[in-house]
N, C-alpha and C positions, 0 to 999 in steps of 0.2 A: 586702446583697451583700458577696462576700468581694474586697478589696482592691478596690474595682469600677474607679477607674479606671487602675489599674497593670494591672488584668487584662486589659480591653478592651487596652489597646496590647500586653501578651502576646501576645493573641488573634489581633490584626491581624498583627503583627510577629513573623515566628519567630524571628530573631537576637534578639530578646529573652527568649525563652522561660526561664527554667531560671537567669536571671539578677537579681541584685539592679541592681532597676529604682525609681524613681523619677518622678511625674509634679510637674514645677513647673518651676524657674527657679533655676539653681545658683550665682549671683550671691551678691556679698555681704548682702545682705540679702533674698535667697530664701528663700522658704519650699515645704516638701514638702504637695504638696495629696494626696498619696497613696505608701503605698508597697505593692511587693512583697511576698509572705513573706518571698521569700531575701533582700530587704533587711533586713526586721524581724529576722530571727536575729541581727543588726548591730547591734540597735535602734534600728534609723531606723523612722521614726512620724510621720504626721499632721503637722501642726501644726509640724510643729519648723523649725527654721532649718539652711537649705541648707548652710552650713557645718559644722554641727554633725553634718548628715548624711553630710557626705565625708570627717569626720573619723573618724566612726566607722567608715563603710566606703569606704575609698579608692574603689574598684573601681565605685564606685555610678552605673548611667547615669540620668542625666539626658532624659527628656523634655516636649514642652512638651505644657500640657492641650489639649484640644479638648473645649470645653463644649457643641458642637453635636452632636457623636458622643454623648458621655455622656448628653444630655437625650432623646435620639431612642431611645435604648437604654430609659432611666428609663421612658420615656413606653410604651414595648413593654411591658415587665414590669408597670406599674403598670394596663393594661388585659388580663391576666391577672389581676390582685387583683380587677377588677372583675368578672370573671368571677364569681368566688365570694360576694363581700361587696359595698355602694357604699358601707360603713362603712372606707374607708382613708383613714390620716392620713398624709402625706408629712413625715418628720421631715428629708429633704434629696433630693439624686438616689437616692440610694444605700438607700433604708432609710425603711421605713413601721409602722405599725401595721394592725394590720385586727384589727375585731371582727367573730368568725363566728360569734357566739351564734346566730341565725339566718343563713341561706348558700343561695343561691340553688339549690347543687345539694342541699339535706336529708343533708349527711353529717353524721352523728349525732357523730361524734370530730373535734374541733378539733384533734391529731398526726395524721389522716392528711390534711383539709388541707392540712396544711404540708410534709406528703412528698410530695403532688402538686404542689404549687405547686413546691416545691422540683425535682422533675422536668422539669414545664413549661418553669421558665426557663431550665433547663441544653441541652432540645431545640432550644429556640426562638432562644437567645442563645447556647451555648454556655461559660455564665458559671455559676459554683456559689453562692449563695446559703445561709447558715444562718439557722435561723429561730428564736425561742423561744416554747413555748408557757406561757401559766400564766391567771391569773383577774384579773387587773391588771396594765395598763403596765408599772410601775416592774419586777415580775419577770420580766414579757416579755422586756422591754427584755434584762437582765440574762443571761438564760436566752439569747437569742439570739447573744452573744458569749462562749457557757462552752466550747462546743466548734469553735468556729472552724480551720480552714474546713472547710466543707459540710457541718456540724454540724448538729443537731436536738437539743436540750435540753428535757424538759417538768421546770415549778416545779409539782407539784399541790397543792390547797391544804393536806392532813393534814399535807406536808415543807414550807411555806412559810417558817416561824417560825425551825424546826432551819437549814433554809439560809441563812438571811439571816445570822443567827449566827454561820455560820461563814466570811461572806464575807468579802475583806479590804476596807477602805473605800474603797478606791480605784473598788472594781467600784459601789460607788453611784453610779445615775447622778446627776449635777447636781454631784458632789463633783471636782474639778479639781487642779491638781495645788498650787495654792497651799491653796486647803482642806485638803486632805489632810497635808500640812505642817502646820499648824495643828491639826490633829486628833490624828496624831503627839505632838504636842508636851505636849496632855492627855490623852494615854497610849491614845487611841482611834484602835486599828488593825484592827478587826472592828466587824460587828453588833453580836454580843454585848454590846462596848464601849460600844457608840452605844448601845444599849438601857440601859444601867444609869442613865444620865443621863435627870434630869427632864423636860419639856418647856421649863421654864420656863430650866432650866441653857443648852438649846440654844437657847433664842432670844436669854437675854442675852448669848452667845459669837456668834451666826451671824444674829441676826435674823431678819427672817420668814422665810428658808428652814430655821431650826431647828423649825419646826413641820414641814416634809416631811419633816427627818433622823427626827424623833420619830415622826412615823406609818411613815414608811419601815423604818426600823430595826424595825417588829412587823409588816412583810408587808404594811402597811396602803398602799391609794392610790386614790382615788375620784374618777381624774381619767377620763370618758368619753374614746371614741375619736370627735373631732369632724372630717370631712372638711371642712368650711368655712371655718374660720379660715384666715385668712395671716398667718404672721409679716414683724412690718414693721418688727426690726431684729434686730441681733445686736451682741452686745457681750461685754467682760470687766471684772470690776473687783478690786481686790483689798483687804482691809483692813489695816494696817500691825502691826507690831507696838508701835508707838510712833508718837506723832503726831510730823510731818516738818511743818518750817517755813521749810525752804527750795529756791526753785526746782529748782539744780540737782540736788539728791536727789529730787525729785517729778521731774526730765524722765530722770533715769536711769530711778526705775521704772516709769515710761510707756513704756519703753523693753519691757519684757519683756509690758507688757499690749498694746501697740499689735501684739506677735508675732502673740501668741494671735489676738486681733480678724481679723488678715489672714488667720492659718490656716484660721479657723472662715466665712469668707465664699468662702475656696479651695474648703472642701470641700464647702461646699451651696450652690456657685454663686450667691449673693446679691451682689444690687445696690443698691446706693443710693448718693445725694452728700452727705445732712446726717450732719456728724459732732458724737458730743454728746460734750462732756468734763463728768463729773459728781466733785465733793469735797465729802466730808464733812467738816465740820470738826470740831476737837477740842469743841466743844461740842455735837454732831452738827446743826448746821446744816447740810443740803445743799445745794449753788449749782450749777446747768447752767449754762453755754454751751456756745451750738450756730452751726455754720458751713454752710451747703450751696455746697459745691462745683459747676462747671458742667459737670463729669464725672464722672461712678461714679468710687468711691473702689474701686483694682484693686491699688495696691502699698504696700508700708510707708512709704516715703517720703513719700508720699502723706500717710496715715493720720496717722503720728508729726507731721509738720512742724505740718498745720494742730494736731494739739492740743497742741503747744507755742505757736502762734499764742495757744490759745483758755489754755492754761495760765497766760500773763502776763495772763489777765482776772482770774484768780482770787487773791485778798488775803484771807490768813491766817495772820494775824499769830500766833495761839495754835498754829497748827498743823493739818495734815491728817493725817485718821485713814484715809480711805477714797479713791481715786481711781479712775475707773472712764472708758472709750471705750466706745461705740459708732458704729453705722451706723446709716442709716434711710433710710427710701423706698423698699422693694422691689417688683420686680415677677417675684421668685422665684415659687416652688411655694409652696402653699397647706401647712397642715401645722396640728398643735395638741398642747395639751397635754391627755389625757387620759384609763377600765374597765369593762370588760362586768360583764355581770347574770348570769350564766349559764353554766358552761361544762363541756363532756362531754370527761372524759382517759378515752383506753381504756385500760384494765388492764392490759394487755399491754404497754405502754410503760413506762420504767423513766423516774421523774423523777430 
């Protein structure tokens, strides 16, 4: 869905229309669960900090979410997908996968699915949706934020390899904005880039996820589209560039990871109380503690405090390489990680 829940209050709301709009909490340690276009020309985004966002655009209104309107909405458009496929994976409210290898109604091209579908929910909801089509998640994914908003993108497979190539690394998914940094910095700001490096280079830089950068970076990803799984936490972590030995520099940069964690629970409405504080230490020993809270963990305050709580557990004397928060307990959307077998691009569509 394009901006879905800045949209919906456009929707409802005409004096908002045509304006850079905001949905969260403009407080000092607010965070934006959603913006605008005419926000984002601003570069206000997701995730970021309320302030950060009214610094960029003075003008920015401010509203608050309504997660009962947005799930009711979610729940509309997600029994359209069922219409077509019972193969949809809920990646949040806002944004799913579906495998239409096979499709309830026998339409032979998976683009014109996604042009009905994309119709459907503009009649039904009066909300625009861009979709991506390709032979794997990972460029679905990709493909369905190239032409934003009310976009349609197909990755077919003959262009899969040339475009990943040419993308910036940013647009990988799984890649954030402290990776990216880090990637930057060994000179890898495209596919291309990613691709020149071994598997074995990306793992000892990135660890297990350097085995998805390396199949990702040649188009590769053979994660099925599974509707059953629930995700039952969400979290950030980040790895230092030098091992850190002492608290108060470990509670600053818990400071910018506890952001992320609130942002990313804003925006796919997840719930839970147990928070886990994970470090790695400079000999890559890793230690959790975990605290469960007697209320859903809903604000940073919230989040940062107990993992400074759980932070004075952790004793490392040599140093921390790696710090990472999460959430847990959810009784969010169902959702998963995972690529069709099969798929018909009609010719006439331009990937």
């Amino acid at each position: 869905m394009d901006a879905f829940y800045a949209s919906i209050e456009q929707r409802d709301n005409q004096q908002y229309r045509g304006k850079p709009l905001a949905v969260g909490y403009a407080g000092d340690r607010g965070v934006v669960a959603a913006a605008s276009y005419e926000a984002r020309k601003y570069g206000v985004r997701s995730a970021m900090a309320s302030k950060t966002a009214l610094r960029k655009c003075p003008q920015l209104i401010f509203v608050p979410a309504r997660f009962d309107v947005y799930r009711s909405i979610s729940h509309h458009i997600r029994e359209i997908f069922l219409e077509y496929t019972d193969l949809v994976e809920p990646l949040s409210l806002d944004e799913a996968f579906l495998d239409v290898t096979e499709n309830h109604k026998n339409i032979l091209y998976a683009t014109r699915i996604a042009k009905e579908i994309k119709k459907r929910i503009f009649q039904e909801t009066g909300l625009t949706a861009s979709a991506g089509v390709s032979f794997n998640k990972f460029l679905a994914k990709i493909a369905s934020d190239y032409k934003k908003p009310d976009g349609l993108f197909v990755v077919k497979p003959k262009d899969a390899e040339s475009f990943v190539e040419r993308l910036p690394i940013e647009f990988f998914f799984g890649v954030g904005k402290v990776t990216a940094k880090k990637m930057h910095e060994l000179g890898i700001k495209t596919g291309l880039d990613l691709k020149m490096k071994t598997e074995e280079q990306l793992v000892g830089i990135f660890g297990k996820a350097g085995h998805i950068y390396y199949q990702n970076a040649r188009a590769i990803d053979d994660r099925i589209v599974n509707p059953n799984r629930i995700r039952k936490s969400v979290g950030a972590e980040t790895t230092f560039d030098r091992d850190i030995d002492s608290y108060e520099e470990l509670a600053n940069e818990m400071k910018e990871i506890a952001e992320d964690v609130i942002g990313r629970i804003t925006k796919n409405a997840f719930r839970g109380k147990t928070i886990t504080l994970k470090a790695k230490y400079a000999d890559f020993k890793i230690v959790t503690r975990s605290k469960t809270l007697p209320q859903v963990v809903t604000t940073y305050e919230n989040l940062y405090n107990t993992g400074l709580e759980l932070l004075k557990e952790i004793n490392a004397p040599d140093g921390v390489r790696l710090l990472g928060l999460s959430i847990k307990n959810s009784d969010s959307l169902s959702w998963t990680d995972a690529i069709q077998l099969r798929i018909n691009f009609d010719e006439n569509d331009m990937g």
